[in-house]
ZADO-509608 format. One line per 8 residues: number of its first residue (from 1); their letters; for each residue x negated, y negated, z negated of C-alpha. Coordinates in steps of 0.2 Angstrom, whole numbers, plus 5000, padded with zeros to 4 digits. Layout:
BEGIN
NUM = a = X,Y,Z  ...;
***
This chain:
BEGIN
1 = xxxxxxxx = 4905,4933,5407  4904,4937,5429  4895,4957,5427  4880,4957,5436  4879,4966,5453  4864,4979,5456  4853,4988,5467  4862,5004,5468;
9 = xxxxxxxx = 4877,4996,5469  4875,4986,5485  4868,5002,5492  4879,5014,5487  4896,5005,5490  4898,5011,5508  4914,5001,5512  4922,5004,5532;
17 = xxxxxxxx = 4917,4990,5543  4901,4987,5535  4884,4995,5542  4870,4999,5531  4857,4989,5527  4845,5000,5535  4852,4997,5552  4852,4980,5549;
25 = xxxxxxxx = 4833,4978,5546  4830,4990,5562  4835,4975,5571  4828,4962,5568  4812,4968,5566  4799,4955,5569  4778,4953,5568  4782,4938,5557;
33 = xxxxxxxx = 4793,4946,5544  4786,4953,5527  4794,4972,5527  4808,4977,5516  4797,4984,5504  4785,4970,5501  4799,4959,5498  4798,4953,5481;
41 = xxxxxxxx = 4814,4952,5477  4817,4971,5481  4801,4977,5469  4804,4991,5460  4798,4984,5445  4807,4968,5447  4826,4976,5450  4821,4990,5435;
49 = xxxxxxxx = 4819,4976,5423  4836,4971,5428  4843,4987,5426  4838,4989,5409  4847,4972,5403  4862,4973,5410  4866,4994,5405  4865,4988,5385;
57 = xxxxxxxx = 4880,4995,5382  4886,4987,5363  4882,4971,5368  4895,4976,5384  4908,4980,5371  4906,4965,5361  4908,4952,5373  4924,4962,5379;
65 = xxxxxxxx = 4931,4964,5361  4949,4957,5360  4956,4945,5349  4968,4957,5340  4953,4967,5336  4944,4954,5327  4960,4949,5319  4961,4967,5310;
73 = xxxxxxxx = 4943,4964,5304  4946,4946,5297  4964,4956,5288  4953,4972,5282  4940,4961,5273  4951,4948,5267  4962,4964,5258  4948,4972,5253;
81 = xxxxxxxx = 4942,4955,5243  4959,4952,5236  4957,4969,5227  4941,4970,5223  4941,4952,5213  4953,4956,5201  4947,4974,5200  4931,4967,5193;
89 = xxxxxxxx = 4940,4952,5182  4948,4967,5174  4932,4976,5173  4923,4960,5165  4938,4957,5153  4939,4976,5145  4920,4975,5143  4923,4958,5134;
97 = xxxxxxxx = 4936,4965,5123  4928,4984,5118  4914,4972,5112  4919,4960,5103  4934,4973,5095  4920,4988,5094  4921,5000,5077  4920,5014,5072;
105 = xxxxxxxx = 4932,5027,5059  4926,5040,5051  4939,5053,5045  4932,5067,5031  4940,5079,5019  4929,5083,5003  4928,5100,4995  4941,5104,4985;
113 = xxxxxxxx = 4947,5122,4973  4959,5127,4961  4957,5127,4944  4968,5133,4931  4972,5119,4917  4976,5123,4898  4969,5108,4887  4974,5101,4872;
121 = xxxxxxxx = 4972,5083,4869  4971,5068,4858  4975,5048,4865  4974,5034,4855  4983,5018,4859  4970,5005,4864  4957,5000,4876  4954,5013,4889;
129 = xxxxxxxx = 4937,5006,4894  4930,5012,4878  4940,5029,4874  4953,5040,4881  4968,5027,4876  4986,5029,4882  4998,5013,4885  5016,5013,4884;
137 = xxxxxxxx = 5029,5005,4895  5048,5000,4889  5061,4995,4899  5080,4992,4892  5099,4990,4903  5115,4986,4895  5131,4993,4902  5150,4991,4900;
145 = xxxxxxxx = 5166,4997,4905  5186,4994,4900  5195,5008,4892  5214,5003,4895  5224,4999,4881  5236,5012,4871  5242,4999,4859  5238,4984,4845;
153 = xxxxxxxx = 5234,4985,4827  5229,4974,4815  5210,4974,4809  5200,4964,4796  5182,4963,4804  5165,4953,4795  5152,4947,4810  5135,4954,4809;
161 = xxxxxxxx = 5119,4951,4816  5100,4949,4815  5090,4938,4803  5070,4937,4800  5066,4935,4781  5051,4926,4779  5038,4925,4764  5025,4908,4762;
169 = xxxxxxxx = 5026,4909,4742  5010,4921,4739  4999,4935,4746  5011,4948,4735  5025,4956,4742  5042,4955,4738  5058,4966,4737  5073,4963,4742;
177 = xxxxxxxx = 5088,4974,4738  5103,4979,4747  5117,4966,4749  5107,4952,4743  5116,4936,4749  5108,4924,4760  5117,4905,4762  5117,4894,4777;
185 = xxxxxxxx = 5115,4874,4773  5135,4874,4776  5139,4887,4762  5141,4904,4771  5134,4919,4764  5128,4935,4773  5121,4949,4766  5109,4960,4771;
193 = xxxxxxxx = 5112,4977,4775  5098,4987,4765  5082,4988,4754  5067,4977,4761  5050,4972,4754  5045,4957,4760  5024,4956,4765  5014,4943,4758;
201 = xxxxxxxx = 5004,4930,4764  4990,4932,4776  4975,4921,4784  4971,4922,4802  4955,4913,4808  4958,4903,4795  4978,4897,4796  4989,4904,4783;
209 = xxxxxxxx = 5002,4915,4791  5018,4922,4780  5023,4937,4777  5039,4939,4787  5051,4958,4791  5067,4958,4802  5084,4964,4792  5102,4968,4797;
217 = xxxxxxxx = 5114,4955,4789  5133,4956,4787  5148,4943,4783  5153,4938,4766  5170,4937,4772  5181,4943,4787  5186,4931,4799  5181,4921,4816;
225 = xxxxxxxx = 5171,4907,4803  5157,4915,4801  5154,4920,4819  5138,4908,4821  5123,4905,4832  5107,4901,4826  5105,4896,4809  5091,4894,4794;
233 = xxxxxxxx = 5094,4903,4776  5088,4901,4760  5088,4917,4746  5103,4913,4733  5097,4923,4719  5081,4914,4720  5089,4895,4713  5081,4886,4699;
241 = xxxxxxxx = 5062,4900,4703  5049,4891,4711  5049,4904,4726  5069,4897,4733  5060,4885,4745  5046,4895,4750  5055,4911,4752  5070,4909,4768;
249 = xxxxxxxx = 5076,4917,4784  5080,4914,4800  5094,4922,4812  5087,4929,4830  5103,4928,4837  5121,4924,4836  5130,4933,4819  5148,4938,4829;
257 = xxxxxxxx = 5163,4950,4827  5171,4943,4813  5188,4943,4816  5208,4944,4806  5223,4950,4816  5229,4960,4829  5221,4969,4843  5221,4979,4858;
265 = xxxxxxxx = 5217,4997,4855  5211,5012,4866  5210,5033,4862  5196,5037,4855  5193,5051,4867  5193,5038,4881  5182,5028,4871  5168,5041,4869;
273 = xxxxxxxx = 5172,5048,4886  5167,5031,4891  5151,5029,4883  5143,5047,4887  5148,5041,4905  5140,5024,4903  5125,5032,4895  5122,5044,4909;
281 = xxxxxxxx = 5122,5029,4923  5110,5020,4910  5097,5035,4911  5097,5038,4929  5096,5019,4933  5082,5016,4921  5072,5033,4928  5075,5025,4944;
289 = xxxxxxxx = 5065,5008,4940  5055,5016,4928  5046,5029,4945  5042,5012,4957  5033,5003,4942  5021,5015,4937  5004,5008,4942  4994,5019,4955;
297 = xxxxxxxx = 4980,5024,4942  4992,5029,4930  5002,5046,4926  5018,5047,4915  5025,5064,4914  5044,5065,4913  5041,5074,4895  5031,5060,4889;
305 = xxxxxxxx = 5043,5046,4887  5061,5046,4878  5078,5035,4881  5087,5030,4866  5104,5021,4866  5113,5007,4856  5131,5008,4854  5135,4986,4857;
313 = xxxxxxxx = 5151,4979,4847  5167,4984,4858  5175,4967,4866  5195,4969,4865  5204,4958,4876  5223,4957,4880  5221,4975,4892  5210,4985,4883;
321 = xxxxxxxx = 5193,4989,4874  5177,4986,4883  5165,4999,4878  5145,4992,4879  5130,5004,4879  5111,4997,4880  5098,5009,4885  5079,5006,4881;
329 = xxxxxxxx = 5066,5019,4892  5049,5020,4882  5036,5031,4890  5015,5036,4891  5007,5031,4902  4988,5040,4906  4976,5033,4916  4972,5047,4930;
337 = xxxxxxxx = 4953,5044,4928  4949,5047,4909  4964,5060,4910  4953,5071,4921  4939,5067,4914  4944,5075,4899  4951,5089,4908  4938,5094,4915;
345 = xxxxxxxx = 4925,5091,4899  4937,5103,4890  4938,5115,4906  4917,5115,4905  4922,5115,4924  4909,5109,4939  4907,5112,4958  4893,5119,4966;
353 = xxxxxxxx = 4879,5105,4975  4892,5091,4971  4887,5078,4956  4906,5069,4952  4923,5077,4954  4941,5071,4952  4955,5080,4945  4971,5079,4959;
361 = xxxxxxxx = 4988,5081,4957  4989,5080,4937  5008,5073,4938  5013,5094,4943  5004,5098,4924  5015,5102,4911  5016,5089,4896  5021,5096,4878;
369 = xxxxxxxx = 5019,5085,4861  5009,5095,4849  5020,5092,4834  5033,5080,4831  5030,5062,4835  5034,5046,4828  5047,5035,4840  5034,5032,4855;
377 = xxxxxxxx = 5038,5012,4856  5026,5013,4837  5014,5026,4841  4997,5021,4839  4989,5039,4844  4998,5055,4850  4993,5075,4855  4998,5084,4868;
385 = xxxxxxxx = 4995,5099,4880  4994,5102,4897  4995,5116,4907  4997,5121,4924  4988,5122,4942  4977,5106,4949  4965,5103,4961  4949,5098,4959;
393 = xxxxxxxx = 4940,5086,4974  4924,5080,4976  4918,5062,4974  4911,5054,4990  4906,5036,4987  4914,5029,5003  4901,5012,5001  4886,5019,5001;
401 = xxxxxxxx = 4892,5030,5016  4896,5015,5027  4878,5008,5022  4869,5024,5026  4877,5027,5042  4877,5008,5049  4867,5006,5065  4863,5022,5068;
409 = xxxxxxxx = 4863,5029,5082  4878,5042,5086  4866,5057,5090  4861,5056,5073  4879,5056,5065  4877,5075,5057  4859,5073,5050  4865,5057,5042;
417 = xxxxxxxx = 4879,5067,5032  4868,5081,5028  4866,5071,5008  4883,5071,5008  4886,5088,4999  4904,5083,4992  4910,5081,5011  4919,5098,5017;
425 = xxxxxxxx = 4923,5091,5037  4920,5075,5048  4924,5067,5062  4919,5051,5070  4927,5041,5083  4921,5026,5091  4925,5012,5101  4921,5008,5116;
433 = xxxxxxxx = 4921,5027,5117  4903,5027,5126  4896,5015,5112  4880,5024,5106  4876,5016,5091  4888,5013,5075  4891,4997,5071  4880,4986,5058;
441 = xxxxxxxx = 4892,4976,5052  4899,4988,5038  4917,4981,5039  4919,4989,5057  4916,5004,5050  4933,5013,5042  4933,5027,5030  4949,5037,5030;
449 = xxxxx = 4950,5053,5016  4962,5066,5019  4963,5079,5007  4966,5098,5013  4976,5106,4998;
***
């Protein structure tokens, strides 16, 4: 836009050449003409208001902005919108997320003390729902190895096995005597290794069950003939009674070993070098297998369970003797909540403001039979003691916490745990961090117990 020209400017700019508008109106001063300062178009009033429009000075510096400048603003704004945009989506997005992923964990250690344990007592084998009961847990390996040869000899050997002799002839029981002969249908005999007595018959929701007990048997005769698999037997001294067909036996696996002529032969050192060293890998293998199948809510102390070994038939073959070895792990097992229980019932032992306890760490009690024991596979009760340091913890019901403090608001976090006398420290941690209520759904909320001993 053309700049306006004023007043003061026509008047001031004195340019050579030029005379001043005063002189000028000197001469041509005429009785017709209107003076100078009548002239409308020189009124003070008139020129002021046009003095005042044109001075605005922002709206000079607008019109005379350049192109360059307005450029930078369009740049400034558009940068500033291509940050702020996904600045907010990020905003909108994390608010989003801590919602719908909002929850709350609560970490507390209960009250514990020492207590010093000696207790004897009594578990019988059974259902540990109803009483202090102990179960039992077996686990067998087998094992072999060669033992080189030191030379032949010449052997007569009878094959043996395992045979179930069964009674369906009458309620009474019936004894069998060492070496009495059992016959297959295809004439062997075996004979059985010591005194039995056969059980009678018995009724079980009402089927007749026989009377049945499990026996070593032996060959007749040496020789490879009598190695046999499975096979019925009936009593030979029991012809021309009415008790042959009701009284027989059954074999529960293959009868083997019998065997005439030569064989391969080792020292007998190395032979039992052998089987100590086989037993030893037994025992630690079994320990092994035996410490990752304990159930979680069960204790077995090491002194509460025992390994016995069966020496297997040695195998010879054309360079040596293999020596075989089974091992069968039989152990208690305890379960920890009836083992405290009793613990503390014997102890007479209870914690200050706190209702239930738990006993800790029983695995670290000492275990000792009370007297001898019976072969723990067949026992039906057992006594013992422990001794020893344990801690004892309080109870905190970890459901009915969630349920107490569910919806409430944060501030109110302490006043809510002021029931809780079992509860030693607490902490709460929430997400989103500012949240200020805990959730109501109960499975947002996670309950994590540490212990402090």
């Amino acid at each position: 836009m053309k700049e306006k020209k004023i007043l003061s400017d026509v008047v001031i700019r004195n340019t050579a050449g030029r005379r001043p508008l005063s002189d000028v109106i000197q001469r041509n001063n005429h009785k017709q003409q209107t003076p100078i300062k009548n002239r409308e178009v020189i009124k003070p009033v008139q020129k002021k208001k046009e003095v005042e429009y044109v001075i605005k000075e922002p709206t000079i510096h607008r019109e005379n902005a350049t192109v360059g400048d307005l450029n930078k603003t369009k740049n400034l704004v558009k940068k500033t919108a291509w940050v702020s945009i996904p600045v907010g989506i990020i905003l909108v997005v994390y608010l989003v997320i801590s919602i719908l992923f909002s929850g709350a964990e609560l970490k507390i250690t209960p009250k514990s003390e020492q207590l010093e344990v000696s207790a004897s007592l009594n578990a019988k084998k059974g259902d540990a729902k109803t009483s202090f009961a102990f179960e039992t847990v077996s686990l067998s390996e087998e094992g072999s190895k060669l033992v080189a040869s030191t030379g032949t000899k010449d052997v007569s050997e009878k094959a043996t096995g395992r045979v179930v002799i069964y009674n369906a002839y009458s309620t009474a029981t019936q004894k069998l005597i060492k070496d009495t002969r059992l016959e297959t249908t295809d004439g062997k005999i075996y004979r059985i290794v010591s005194n039995i007595v056969v059980p009678g018959l018995k009724t079980v929701n009402g089927e007749t069950i026989p009377g049945s007990v499990e026996v070593s048997v032996y060959a007749d005769k040496p020789g490879e003939q009598y190695n046999i698999g499975l096979a019925d037997f009936t009593i030979t001294g029991f012809k021309g009674d009415p008790r042959y067909s009701k009284f027989y036996a059954r074999s529960k696996g293959e009868i083997k070993g019998g065997y005439v002529g030569s064989v391969q032969v080792a020292s007998p050192d190395a032979v039992n070098a052998t089987r100590n060293e086989l037993r030893t890998a037994i025992k630690d293998s079994l320990l092994r297998q035996i410490s990752s199948q304990i159930p979680e809510s069960f204790v077995l102390f090491k002194e509460a369970a025992e390994i016995t070994f069966e020496t297997k038939d040695d195998l010879k073959n054309e360079s040596g003797v293999i020596v075989k070895e089974e091992g069968t792990y039989t152990g208690i097992l305890l379960p920890k909540n009836l083992l405290s229980e009793e613990i503390l019932k014997k102890a007479n032992y209870s914690m200050k403001d706190v209702d239930a306890t738990t006993l800790k760490n029983t695995e670290s009690l000492v275990f000792m039979f009370d007297g001898a024991n019976e072969s723990l596979l067949k026992a039906t009760s057992i006594s013992f003691t422990l001794k020893g340091t344990a801690t004892v913890e309080a109870l905190v019901d970890t459901e009915k916490l969630k349920k107490d403090i569910a919806g409430k608001p944060r501030s109110d976090f302490n006043k809510l745990l002021a029931d809780y006398k079992g509860i030693k420290t607490a902490t709460l941690s929430m997400n989103p961090f500012w949240a200020r209520y805990i959730p109501t759904n109960e499975e947002k909320i996670t309950i994590v117990q540490t212990s402090d001993r």
